[in-house]
Structures are given as structure tokens and as C-alpha cells.
C-alpha positions in Angstrom: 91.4 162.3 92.0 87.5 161.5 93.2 86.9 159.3 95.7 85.4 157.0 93.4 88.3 156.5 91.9 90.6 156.0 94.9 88.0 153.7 95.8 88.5 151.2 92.1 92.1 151.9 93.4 92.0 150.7 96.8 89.9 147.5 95.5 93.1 146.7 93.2 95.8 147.5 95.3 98.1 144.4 96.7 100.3 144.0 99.0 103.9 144.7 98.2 105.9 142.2 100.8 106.0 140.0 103.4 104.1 136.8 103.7 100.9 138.4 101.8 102.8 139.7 99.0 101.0 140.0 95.9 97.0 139.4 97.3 94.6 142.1 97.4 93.9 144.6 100.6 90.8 142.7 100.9 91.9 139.7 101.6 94.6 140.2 104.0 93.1 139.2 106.8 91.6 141.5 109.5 94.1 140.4 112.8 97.3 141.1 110.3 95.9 144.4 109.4 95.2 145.0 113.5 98.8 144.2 114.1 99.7 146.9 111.7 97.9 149.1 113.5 99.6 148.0 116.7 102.8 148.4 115.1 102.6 151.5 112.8 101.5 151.6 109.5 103.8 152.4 106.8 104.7 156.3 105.4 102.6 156.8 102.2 99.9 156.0 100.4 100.1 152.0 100.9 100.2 153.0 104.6 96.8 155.0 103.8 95.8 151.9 102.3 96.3 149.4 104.6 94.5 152.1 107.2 91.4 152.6 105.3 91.3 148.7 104.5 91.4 148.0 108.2 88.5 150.8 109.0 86.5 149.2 105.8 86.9 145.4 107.1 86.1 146.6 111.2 82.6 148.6 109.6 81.9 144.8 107.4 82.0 147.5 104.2 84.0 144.8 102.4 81.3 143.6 99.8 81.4 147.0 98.7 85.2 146.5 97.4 84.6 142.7 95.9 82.5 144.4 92.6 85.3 146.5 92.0 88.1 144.6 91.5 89.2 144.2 88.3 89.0 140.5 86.4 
């Protein structure tokens, strides 16, 4: 898979519980995705996901995910 691609992939994933369930990585907000952190993320690739959200949203690289959501 290129990185390109895990990247249109990472701009579409959502959130599969809790009180977020169902919005976009992107817009979870950056203290909830600290607390994950904090509090291990989960095995597998969501887990990756959430990580490399987190890293994105502390480096302000989040305008770079926006375009590549799908409408």
C-alpha cells in the first residue's frame, strides 16, 4: 500500500465507539486523542490511526488531511 494511499485512508477513517463514534480522526479533538495516549492506544491499525492523527494534529499538519476527505 503507498503512503499516499494510507494517507486518503487515514483522512476517511472514523471513529468506531465511544462518545465520538462515527466523526472523522480529524475532528476528534486533540486533548481526547492526548488522553489516548495517556491511556494506551488500541492494538491494530485504528490504534495506528489514532497515533499518527495525534502526531499530525501536535505538528498543525491537519489542513493537509481536510482536501482528502471524501464528499
Amino acid at each position: 500500500m503507498s503512503q499516499q494511499h494510507e494517507l486518503v485512508e487515514l483522512a476517511n477513517a472514523k471513529m468506531h465507539y465511544g462518545k465520538f463514534k462515527g466523526k472523522y480522526l480529524v475532528h476528534l479533538p486533540e486533548p481526547y486523542l492526548v488522553w489516548y495516549k495517556g491511556k494506551g492506544f488500541p492494538a491494530g491499525k485504528h490504534g495506528r490511526q489514532l497515533e499518527l492523527m495525534l502526531e499530525i494534529k501536535i505538528n498543525g499538519l491537519e489542513d493537509l488531511i481536510y482536501p482528502l476527505i471524501n464528499k
